[in-house]
C-alpha beads as a LAMMPS data file, in Angstrom:
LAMMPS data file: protein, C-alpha beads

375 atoms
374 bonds

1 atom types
1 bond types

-500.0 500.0 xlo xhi
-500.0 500.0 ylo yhi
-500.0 500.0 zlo zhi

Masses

1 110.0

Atoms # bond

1 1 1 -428.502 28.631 -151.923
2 1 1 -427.594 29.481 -148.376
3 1 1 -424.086 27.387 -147.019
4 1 1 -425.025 24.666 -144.939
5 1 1 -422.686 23.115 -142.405
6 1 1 -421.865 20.238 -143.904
7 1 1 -418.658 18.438 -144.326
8 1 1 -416.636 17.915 -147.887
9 1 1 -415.606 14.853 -149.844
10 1 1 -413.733 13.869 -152.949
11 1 1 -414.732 12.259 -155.786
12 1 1 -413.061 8.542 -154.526
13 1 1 -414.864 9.156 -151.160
14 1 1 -418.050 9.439 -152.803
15 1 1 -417.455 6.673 -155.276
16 1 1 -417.161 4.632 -152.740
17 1 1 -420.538 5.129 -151.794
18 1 1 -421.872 2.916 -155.082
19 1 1 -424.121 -0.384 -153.123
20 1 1 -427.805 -0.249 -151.878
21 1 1 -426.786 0.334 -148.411
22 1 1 -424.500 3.609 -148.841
23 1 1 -425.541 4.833 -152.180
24 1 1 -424.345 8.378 -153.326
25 1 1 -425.243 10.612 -155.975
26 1 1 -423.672 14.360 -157.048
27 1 1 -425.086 17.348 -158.924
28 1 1 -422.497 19.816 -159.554
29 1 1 -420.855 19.885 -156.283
30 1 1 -423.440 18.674 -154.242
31 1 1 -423.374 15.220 -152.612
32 1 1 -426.639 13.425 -151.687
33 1 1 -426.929 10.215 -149.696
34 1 1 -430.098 8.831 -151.596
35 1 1 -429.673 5.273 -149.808
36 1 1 -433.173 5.850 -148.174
37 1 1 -434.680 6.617 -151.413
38 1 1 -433.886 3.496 -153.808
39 1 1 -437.156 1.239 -153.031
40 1 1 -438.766 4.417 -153.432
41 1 1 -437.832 5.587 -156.659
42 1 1 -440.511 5.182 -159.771
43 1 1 -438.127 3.539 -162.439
44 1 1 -436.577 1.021 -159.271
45 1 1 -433.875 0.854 -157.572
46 1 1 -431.284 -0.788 -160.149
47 1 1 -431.513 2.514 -162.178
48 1 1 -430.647 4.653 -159.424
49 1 1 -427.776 2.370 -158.172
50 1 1 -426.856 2.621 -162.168
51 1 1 -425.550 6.372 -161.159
52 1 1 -424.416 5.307 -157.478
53 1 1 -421.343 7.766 -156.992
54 1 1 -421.531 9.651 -160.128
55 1 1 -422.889 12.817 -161.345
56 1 1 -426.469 13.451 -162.247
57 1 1 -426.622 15.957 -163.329
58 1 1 -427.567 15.564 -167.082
59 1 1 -429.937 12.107 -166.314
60 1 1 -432.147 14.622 -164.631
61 1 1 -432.265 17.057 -167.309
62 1 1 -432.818 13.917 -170.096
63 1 1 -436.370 14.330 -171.505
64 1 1 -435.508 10.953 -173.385
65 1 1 -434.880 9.238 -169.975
66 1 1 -437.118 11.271 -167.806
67 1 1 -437.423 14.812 -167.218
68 1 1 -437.800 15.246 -163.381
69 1 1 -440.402 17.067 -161.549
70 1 1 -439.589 19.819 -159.138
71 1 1 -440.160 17.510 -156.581
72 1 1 -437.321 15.069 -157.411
73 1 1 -434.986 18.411 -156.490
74 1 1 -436.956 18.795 -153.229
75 1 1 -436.001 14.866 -152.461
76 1 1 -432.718 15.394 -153.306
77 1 1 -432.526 18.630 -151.336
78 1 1 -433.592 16.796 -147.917
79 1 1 -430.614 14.096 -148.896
80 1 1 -427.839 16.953 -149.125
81 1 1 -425.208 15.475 -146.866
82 1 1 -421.833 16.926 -147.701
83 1 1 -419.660 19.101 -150.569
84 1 1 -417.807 18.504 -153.350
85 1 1 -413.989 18.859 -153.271
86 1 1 -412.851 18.590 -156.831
87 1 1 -409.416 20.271 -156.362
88 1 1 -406.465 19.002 -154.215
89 1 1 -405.973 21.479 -151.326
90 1 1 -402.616 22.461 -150.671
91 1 1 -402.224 23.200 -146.416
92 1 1 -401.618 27.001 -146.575
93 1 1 -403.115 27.584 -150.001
94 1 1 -406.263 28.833 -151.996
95 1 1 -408.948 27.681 -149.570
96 1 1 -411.923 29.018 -150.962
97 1 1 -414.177 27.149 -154.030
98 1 1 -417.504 28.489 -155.368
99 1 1 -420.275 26.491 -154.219
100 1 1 -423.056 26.503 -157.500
101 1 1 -426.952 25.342 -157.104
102 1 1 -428.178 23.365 -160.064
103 1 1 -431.018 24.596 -159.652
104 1 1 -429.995 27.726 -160.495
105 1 1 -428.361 26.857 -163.811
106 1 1 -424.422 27.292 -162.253
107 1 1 -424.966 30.523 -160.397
108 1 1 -422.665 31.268 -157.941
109 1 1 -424.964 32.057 -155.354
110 1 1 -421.963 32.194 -152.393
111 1 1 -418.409 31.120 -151.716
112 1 1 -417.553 28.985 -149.638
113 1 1 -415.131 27.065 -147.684
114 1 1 -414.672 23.158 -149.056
115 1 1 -413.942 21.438 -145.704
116 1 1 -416.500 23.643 -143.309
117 1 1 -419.313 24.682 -145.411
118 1 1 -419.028 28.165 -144.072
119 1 1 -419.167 31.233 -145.846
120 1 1 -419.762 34.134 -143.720
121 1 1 -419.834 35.087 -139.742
122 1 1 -423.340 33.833 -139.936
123 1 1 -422.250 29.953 -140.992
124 1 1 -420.364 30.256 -137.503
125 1 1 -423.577 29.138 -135.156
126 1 1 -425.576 26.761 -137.110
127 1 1 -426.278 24.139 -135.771
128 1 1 -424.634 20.712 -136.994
129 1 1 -426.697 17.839 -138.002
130 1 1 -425.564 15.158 -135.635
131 1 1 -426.722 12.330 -136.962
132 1 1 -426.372 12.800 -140.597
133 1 1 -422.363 14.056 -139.923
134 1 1 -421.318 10.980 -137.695
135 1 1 -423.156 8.623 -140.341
136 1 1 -420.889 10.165 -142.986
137 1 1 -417.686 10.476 -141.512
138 1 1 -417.658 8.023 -138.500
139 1 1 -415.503 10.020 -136.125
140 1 1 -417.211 10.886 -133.033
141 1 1 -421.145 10.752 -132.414
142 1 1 -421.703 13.676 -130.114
143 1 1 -424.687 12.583 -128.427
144 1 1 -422.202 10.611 -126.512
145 1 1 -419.205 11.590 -124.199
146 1 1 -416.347 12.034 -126.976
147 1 1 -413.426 11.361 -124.711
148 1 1 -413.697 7.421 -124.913
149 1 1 -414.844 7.668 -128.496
150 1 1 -410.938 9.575 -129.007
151 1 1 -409.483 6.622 -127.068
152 1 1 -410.976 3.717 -128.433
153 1 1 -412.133 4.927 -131.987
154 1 1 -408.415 3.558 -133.740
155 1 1 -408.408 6.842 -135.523
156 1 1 -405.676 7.329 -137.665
157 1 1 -403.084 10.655 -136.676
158 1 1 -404.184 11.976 -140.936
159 1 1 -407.425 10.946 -139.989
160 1 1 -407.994 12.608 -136.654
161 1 1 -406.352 15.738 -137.493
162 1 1 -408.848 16.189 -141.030
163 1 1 -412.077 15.976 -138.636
164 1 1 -410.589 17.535 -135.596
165 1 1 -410.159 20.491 -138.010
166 1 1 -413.436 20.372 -139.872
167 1 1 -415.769 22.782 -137.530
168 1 1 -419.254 21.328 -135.917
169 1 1 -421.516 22.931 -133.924
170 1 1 -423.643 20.966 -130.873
171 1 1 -427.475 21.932 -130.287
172 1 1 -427.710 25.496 -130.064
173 1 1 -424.328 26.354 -128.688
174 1 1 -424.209 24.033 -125.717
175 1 1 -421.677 21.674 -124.458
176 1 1 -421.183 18.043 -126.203
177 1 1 -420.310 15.645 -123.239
178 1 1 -417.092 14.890 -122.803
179 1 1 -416.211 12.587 -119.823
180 1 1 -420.063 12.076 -119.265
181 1 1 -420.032 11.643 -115.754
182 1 1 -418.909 13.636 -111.905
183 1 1 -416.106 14.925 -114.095
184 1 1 -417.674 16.637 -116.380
185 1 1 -418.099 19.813 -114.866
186 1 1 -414.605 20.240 -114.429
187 1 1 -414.080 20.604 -118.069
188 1 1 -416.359 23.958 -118.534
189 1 1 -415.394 26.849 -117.393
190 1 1 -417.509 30.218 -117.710
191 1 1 -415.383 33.301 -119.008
192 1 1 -416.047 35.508 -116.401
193 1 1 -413.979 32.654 -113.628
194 1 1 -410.817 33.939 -115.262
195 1 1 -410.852 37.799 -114.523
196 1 1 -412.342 36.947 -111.004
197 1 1 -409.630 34.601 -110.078
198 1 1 -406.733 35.732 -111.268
199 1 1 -406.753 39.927 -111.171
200 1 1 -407.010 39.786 -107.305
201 1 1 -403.427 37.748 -107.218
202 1 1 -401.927 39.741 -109.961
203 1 1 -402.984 42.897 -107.868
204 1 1 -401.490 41.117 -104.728
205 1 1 -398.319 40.256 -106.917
206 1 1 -397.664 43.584 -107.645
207 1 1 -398.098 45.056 -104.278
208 1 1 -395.641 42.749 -102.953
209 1 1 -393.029 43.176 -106.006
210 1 1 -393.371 47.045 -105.371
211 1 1 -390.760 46.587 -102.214
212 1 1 -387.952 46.366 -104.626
213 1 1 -388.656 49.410 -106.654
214 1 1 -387.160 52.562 -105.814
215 1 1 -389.809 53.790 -108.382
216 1 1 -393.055 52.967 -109.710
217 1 1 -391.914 53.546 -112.930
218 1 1 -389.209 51.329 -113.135
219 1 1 -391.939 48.520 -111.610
220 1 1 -394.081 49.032 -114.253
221 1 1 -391.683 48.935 -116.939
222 1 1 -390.477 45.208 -115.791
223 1 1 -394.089 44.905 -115.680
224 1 1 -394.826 45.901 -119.570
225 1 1 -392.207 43.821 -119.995
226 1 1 -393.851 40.792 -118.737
227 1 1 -396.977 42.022 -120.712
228 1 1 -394.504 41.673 -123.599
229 1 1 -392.931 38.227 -123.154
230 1 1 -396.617 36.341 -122.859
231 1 1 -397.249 37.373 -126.345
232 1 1 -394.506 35.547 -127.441
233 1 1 -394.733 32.720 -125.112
234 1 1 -399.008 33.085 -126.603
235 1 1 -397.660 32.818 -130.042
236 1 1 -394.905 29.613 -129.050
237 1 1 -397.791 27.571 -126.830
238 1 1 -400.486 28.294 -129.836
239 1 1 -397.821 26.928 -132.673
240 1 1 -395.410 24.775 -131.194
241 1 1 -397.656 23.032 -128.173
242 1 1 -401.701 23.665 -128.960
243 1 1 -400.928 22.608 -132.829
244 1 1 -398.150 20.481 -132.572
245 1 1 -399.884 18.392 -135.592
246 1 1 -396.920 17.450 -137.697
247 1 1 -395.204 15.755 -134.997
248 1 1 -398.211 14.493 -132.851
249 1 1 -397.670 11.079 -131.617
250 1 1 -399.691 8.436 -133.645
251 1 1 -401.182 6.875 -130.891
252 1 1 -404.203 7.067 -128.955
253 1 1 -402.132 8.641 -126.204
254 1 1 -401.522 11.385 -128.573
255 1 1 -404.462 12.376 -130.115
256 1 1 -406.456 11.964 -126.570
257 1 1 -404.191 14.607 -124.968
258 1 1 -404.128 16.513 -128.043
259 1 1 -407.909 16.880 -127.843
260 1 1 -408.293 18.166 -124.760
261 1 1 -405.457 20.148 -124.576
262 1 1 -406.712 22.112 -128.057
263 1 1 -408.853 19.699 -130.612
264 1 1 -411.817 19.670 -128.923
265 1 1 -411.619 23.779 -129.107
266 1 1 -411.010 23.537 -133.020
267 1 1 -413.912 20.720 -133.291
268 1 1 -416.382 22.906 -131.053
269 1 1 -415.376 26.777 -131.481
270 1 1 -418.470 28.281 -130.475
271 1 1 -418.537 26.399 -126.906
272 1 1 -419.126 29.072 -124.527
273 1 1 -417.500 26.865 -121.651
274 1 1 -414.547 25.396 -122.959
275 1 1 -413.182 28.297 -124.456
276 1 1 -411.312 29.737 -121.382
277 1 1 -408.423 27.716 -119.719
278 1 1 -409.748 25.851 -116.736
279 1 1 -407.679 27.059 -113.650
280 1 1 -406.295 23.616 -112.808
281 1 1 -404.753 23.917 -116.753
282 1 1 -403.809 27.190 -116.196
283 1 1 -401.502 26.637 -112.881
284 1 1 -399.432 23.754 -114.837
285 1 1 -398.630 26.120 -118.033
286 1 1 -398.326 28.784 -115.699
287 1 1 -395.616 27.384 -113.727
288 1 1 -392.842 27.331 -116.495
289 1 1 -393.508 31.111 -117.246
290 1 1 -392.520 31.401 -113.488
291 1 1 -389.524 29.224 -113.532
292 1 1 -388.466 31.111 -116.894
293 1 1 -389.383 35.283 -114.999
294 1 1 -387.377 33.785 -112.269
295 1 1 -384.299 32.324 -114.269
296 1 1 -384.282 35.775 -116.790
297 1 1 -384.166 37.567 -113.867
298 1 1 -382.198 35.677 -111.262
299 1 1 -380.806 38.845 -109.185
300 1 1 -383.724 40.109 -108.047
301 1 1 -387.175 38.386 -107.110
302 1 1 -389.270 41.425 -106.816
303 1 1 -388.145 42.194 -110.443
304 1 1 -389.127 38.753 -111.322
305 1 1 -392.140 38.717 -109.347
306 1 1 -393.157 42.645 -111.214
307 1 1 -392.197 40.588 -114.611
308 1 1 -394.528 37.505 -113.836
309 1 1 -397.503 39.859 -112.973
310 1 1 -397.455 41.096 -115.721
311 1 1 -397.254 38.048 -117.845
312 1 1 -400.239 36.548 -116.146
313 1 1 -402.470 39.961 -117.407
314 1 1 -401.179 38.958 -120.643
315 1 1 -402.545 36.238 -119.812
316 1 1 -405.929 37.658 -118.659
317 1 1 -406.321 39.409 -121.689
318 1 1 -405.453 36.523 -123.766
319 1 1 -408.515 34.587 -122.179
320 1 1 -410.485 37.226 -122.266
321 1 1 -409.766 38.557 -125.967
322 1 1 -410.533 34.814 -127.449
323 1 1 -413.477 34.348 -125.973
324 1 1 -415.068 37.931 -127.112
325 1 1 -413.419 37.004 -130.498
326 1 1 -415.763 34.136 -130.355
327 1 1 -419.213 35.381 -128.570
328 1 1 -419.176 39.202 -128.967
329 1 1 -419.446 42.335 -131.270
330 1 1 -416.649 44.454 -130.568
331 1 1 -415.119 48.019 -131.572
332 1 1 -413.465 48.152 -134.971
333 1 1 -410.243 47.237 -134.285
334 1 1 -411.206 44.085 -132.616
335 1 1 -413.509 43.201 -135.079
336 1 1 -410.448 43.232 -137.538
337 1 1 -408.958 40.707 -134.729
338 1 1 -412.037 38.834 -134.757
339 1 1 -411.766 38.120 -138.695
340 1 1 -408.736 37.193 -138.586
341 1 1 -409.314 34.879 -135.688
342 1 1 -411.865 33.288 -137.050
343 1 1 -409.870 32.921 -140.192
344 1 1 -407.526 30.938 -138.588
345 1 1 -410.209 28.537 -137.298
346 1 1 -412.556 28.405 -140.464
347 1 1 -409.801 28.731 -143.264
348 1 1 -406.507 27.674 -142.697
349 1 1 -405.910 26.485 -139.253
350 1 1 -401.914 26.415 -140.366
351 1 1 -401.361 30.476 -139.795
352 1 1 -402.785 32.860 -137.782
353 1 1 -401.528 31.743 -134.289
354 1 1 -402.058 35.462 -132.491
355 1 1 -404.796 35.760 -131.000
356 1 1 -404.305 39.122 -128.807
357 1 1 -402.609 40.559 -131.968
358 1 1 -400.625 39.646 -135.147
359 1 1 -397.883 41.104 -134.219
360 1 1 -395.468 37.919 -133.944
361 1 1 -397.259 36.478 -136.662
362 1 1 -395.809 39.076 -138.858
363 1 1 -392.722 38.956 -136.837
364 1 1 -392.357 34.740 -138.098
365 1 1 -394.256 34.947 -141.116
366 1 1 -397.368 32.892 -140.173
367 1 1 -399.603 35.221 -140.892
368 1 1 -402.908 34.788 -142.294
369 1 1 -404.852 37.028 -144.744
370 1 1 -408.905 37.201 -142.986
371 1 1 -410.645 36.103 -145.876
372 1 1 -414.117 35.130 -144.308
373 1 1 -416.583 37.447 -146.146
374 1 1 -418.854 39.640 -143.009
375 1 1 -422.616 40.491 -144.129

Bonds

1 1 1 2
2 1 2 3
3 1 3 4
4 1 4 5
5 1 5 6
6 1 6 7
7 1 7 8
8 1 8 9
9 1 9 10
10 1 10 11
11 1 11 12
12 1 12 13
13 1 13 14
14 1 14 15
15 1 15 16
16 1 16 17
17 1 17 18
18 1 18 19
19 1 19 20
20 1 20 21
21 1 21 22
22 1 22 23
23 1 23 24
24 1 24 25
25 1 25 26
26 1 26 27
27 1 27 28
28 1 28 29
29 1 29 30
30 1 30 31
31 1 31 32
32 1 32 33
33 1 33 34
34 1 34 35
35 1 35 36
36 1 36 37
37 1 37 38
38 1 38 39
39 1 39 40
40 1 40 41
41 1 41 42
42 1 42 43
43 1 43 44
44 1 44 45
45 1 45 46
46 1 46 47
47 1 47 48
48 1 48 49
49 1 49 50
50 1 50 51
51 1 51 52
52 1 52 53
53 1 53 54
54 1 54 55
55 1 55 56
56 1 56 57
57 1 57 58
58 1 58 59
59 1 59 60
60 1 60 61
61 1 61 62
62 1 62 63
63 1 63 64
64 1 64 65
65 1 65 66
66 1 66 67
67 1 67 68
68 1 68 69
69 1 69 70
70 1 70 71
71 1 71 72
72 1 72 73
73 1 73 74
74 1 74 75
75 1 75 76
76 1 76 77
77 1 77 78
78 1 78 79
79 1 79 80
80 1 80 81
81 1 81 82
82 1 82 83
83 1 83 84
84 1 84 85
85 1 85 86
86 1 86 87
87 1 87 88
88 1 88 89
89 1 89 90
90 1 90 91
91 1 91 92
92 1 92 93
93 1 93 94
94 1 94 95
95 1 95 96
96 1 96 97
97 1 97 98
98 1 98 99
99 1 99 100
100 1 100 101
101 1 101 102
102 1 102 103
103 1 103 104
104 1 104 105
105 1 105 106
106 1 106 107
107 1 107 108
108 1 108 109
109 1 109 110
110 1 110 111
111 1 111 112
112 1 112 113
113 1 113 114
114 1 114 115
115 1 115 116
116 1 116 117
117 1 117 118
118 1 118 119
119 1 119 120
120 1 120 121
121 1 121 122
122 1 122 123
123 1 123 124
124 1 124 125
125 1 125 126
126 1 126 127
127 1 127 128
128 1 128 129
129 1 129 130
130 1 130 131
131 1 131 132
132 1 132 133
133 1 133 134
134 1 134 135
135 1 135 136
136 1 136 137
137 1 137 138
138 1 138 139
139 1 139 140
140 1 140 141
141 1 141 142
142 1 142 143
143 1 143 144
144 1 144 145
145 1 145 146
146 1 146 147
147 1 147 148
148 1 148 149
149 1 149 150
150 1 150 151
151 1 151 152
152 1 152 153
153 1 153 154
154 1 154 155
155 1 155 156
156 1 156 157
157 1 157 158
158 1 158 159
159 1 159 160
160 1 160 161
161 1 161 162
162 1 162 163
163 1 163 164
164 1 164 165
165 1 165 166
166 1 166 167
167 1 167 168
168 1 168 169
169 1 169 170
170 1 170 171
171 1 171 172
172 1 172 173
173 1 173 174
174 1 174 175
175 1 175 176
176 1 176 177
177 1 177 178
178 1 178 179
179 1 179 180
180 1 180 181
181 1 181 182
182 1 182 183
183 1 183 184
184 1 184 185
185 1 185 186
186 1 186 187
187 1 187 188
188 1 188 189
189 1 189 190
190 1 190 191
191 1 191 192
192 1 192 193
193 1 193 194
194 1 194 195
195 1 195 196
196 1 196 197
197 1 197 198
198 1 198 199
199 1 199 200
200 1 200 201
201 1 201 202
202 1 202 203
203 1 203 204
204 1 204 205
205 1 205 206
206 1 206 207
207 1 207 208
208 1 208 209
209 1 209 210
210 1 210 211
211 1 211 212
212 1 212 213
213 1 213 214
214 1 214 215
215 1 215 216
216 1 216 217
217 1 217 218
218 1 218 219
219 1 219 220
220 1 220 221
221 1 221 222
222 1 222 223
223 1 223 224
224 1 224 225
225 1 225 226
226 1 226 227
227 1 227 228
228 1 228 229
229 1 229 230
230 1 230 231
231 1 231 232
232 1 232 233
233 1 233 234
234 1 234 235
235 1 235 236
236 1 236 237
237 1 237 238
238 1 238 239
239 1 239 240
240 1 240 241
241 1 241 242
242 1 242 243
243 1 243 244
244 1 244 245
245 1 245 246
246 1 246 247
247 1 247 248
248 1 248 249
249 1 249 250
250 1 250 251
251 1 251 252
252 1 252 253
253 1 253 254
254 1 254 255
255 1 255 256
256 1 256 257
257 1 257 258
258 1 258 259
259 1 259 260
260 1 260 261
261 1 261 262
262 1 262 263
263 1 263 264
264 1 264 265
265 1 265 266
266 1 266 267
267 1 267 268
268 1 268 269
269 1 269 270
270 1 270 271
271 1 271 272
272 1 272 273
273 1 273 274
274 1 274 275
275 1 275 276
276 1 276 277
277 1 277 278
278 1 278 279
279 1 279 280
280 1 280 281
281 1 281 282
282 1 282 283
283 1 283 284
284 1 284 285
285 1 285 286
286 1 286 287
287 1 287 288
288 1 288 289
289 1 289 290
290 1 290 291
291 1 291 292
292 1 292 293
293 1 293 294
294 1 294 295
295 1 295 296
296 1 296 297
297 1 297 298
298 1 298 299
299 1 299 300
300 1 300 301
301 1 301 302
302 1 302 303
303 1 303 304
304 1 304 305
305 1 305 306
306 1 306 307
307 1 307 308
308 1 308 309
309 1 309 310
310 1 310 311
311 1 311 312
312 1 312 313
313 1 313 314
314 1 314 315
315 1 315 316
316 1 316 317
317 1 317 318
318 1 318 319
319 1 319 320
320 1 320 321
321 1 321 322
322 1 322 323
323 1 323 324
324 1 324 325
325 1 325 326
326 1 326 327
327 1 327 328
328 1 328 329
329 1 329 330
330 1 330 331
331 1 331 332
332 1 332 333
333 1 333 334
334 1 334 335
335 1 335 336
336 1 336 337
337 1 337 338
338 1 338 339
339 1 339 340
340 1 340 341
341 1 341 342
342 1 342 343
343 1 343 344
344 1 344 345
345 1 345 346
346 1 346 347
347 1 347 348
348 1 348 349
349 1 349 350
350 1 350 351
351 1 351 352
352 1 352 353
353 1 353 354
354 1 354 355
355 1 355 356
356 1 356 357
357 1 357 358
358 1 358 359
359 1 359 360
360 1 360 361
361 1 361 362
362 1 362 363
363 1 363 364
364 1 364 365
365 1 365 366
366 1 366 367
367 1 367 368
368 1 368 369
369 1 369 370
370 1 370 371
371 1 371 372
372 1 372 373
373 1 373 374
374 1 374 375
């Protein structure tokens, strides 16, 4: 049984589903939405509504009841709308269940992850069924711009952050609307805007800081060192401002900027356009690293010109490095990276905050084990 992206539930959510217009049924861990089928089932629709959010596992398999054709399986199969979670999650722990067919009397055919669905790198780009995820878990219907749907959907913080988390993909890798109108555009940006933008002013930069330097050397060492302090400042914006969950406002103010800042990234990974920071972004975080080059090194501005240059390749490479995570095969060592990036999106979205290396992850004990299985 391939893994299907397809959101989880637990057993209360699915026992909810027990009346003739939202009518649930599970075998083994699967969860099928069989609303459509009640006037259509032989024995009526009172039987089936008998089992409405239970397990049928053994009803099927009853030769006193009925014994059901190969075809009931195929029905159910087309009514396959979510997982089973039938353990309690803790936020950093054991993240991985095994999925079983019934068809295949409990054979693990796969494992795979109980809020996404996914499995392997493969999961990663199928495509999401639209219609049959916002009928299950009401949060945002992506055939329509999502930004007002944030604002005016009365979403609960708990609420929001469990589907913000929860992966989907939109029609083969495109962009979901977001504003739906002029200002749409100006929430895409291709990768390739980022190199060609920025290198020619970090070349500039570092022309001009040069004046101060009796040596290149010493330039480029203030330089490294800039190189040196994004990573951290990476790691800080990544944990402390991108996923500042546990103390995100419960408001609709809060959870609007915190999905464009970073949720609508961790709803739509695989979004080719909104994976780089759009300049106009980019120039308001970017103007605190300069206050802070400028403040560290107060004495001399060429120094903390050299160190800001150098912060802004960081930068560059940052960018650059998560969207190739995302869209690209890469050398060994980066496909290492790319595991355990991925990780952190598909697995536990809690660690794993470096994304151009682990190294402060290590360094503060956030870091994340890649557990997602490659074919």
């Amino acid at each position: 049984m391939p893994a299907l992206t397809l959101p989880t539930l637990t057993q209360a959510e699915v026992e909810s589903h027990n009346t003739e217009k939202s009518c649930y049924v599970t075998v083994g861990t699967n969860v099928y939405d069989v609303t459509d089928f009640l006037d259509s089932h032989p024995g009526g629709a009172d039987l089936v509504l008998q089992w409405a959010g239970k397990d049928i596992t053994e009803i099927l398999k009853d030769e006193d009841s009925h014994a059901h054709s190969e075809t009931a399986y195929e029905v159910l199969d087309e009514s396959l709308v979510a997982f089973l979670v039938t353990d309690k999650l803790a936020p950093n722990g054991n993240v991985q269940k095994a999925i079983k067919d019934p068809q295949t009397n409990g054979k693990v055919d796969t494992y795979v992850h109980p809020r996404t669905g996914m499995s392997c790198e493969e999961d990663l780009s199928k495509d999401t069924d639209l219609e049959n995820d916002y009928k299950t878990h009401k949060f945002l219907d992506l055939n329509r711009p999502m930004l007002m749907q944030i604002w005016n959907g009365g979403f609960s913080k708990e609420f929001y952050l469990d589907q913000v988390h929860r992966p989907r993909h939109y029609r083969g890798g495109a962009s979901a609307p977001l504003f739906g109108n002029f200002l749409e555009p100006l929430s895409k940006t291709p990768w390739w805007v980022v190199p060609t933008l920025w290198l020619p002013c970090i070349a500039y930069g570092t022309y001009l800081a040069r004046e101060g330097f009796s040596s290149g050397l010493i330039e480029a060492a203030y330089w490294a060192f800039g190189f040196f302090l994004w990573s951290l400042v990476e790691y800080l914006m990544h944990r402390f401002l991108f996923h500042l969950d546990e103390w995100l406002p419960d408001n609709r103010v809060g959870l609007t900027l915190h999905f464009l800042l970073h949720g609508i990234h961790h709803y739509l990974p695989m979004d080719k356009y909104r994976l780089v920071m759009p300049p106009t972004l980019f120039l308001a975080l970017a103007t605190p690293f300069w206050k802070l080059a400028h403040t560290l090194f107060y004495w001399s501005w060429h120094t903390a010109v050299a160190v800001f240059c150098g912060g802004i390749f960081g930068y560059v490479c940052y960018d650059m490095t998560h969207y190739f995570l995302h869209h690209q095969n890469l050398p060994l060592w980066y496909r290492e990276l790319k595991k355990y990036h991925l990780a952190h999106h598909f697995l536990d979205y809690e660690l794993g905050f470096g994304v151009t290396s682990k190294f402060w992850d290590q360094v503060f004990g956030t870091e994340l084990p890649s557990a997602m299985k490659t074919k």
